[in-house]
Backbone as CSV, one residue per row, in Angstrom:
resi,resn,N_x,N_y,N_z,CA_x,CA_y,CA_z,C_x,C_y,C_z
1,UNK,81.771,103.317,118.139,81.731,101.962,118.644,83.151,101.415,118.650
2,UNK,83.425,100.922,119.842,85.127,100.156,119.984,84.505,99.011,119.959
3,UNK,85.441,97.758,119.668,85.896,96.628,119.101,86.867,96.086,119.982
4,UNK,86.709,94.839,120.746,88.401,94.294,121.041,88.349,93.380,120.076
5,UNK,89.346,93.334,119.635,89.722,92.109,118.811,91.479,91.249,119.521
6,UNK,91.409,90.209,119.143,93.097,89.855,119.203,93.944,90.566,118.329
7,UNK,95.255,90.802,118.757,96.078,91.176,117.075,95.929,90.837,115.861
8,UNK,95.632,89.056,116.511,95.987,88.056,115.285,94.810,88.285,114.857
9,UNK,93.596,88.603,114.824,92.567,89.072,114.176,92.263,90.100,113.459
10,UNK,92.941,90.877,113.872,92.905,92.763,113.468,94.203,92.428,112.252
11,UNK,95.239,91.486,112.387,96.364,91.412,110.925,95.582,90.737,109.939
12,UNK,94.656,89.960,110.287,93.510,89.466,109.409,92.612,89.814,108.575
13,UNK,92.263,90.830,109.646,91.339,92.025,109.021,92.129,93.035,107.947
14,UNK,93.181,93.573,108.171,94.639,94.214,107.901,94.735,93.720,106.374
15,UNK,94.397,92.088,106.436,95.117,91.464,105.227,93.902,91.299,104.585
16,UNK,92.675,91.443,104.800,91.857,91.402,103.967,90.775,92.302,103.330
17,UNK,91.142,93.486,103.863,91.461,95.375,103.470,92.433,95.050,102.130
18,UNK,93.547,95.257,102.614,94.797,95.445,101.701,93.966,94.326,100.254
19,UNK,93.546,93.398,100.153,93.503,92.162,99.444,91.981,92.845,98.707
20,UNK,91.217,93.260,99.054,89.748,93.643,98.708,90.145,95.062,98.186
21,UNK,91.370,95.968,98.357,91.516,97.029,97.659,92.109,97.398,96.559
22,UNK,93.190,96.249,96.515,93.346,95.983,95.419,92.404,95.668,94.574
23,UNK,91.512,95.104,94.861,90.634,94.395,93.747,89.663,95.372,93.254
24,UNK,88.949,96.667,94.247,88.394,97.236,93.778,89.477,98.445,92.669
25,UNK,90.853,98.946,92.914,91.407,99.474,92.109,91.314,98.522,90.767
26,UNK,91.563,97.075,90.485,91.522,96.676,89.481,89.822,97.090,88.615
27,UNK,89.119,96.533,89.180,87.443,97.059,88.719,87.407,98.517,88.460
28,UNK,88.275,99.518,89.306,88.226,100.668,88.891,88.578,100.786,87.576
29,UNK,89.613,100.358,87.194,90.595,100.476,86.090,89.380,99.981,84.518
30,UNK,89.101,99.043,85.460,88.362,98.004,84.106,87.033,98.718,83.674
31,UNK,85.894,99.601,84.731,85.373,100.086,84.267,85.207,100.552,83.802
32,UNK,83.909,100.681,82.634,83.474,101.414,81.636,82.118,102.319,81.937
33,UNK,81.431,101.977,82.814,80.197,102.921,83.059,80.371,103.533,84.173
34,UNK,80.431,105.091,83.935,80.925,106.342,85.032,80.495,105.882,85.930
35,UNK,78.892,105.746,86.158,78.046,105.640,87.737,78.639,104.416,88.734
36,UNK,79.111,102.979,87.584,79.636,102.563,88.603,80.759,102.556,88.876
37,UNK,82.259,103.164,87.605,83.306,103.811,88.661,83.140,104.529,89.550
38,UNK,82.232,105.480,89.707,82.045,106.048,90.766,81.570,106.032,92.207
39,UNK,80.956,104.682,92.239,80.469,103.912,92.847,81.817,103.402,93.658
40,UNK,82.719,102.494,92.967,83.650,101.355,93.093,84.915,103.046,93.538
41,UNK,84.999,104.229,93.120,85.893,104.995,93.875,85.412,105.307,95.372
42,UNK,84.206,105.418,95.509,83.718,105.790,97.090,83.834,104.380,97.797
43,UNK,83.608,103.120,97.476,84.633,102.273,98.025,85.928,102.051,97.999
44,UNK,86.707,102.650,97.304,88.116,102.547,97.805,88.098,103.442,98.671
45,UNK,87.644,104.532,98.539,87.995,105.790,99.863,87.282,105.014,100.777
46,UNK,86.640,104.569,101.213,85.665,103.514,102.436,86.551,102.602,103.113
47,UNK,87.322,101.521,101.921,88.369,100.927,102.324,89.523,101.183,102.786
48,UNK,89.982,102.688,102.161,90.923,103.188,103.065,91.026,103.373,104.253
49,UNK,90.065,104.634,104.006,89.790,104.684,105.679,89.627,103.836,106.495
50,UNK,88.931,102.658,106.599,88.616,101.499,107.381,90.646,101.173,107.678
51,UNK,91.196,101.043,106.360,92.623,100.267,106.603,93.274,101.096,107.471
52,UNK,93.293,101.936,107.117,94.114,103.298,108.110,93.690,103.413,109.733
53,UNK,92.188,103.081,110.258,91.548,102.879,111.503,92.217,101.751,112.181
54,UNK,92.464,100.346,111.289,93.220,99.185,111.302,94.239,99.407,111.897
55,UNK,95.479,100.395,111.192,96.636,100.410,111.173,96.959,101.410,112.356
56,UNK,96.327,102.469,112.549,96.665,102.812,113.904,96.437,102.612,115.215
């Protein structure tokens, strides 16, 4: 599925990837129960990828 977006929408999107991945690395860090670090790592790889689709 393609998407048009404006730029100024897609740096938006851009900035709120970057801003939501951080946050799940912090929760990564903080967790204590495996299932849901493991959980909160298959969303960072999710978020990556999504940022990286963004960025090119």
């Amino acid at each position: 599925m393609n998407i048009d977006i404006a730029e100024q929408d897609a740096d938006l999107l851009r900035l709120l990837l970057v801003k939501e991945l951080e946050e799940t690395r912090v929760e990564i860090h903080h967790a204590r129960n495996l299932e849901f670090k493991l959980g909160l790592e298959a969303r960072e790889t999710n978020l990556r990828t999504l940022l990286n689709r963004f960025q090119s």
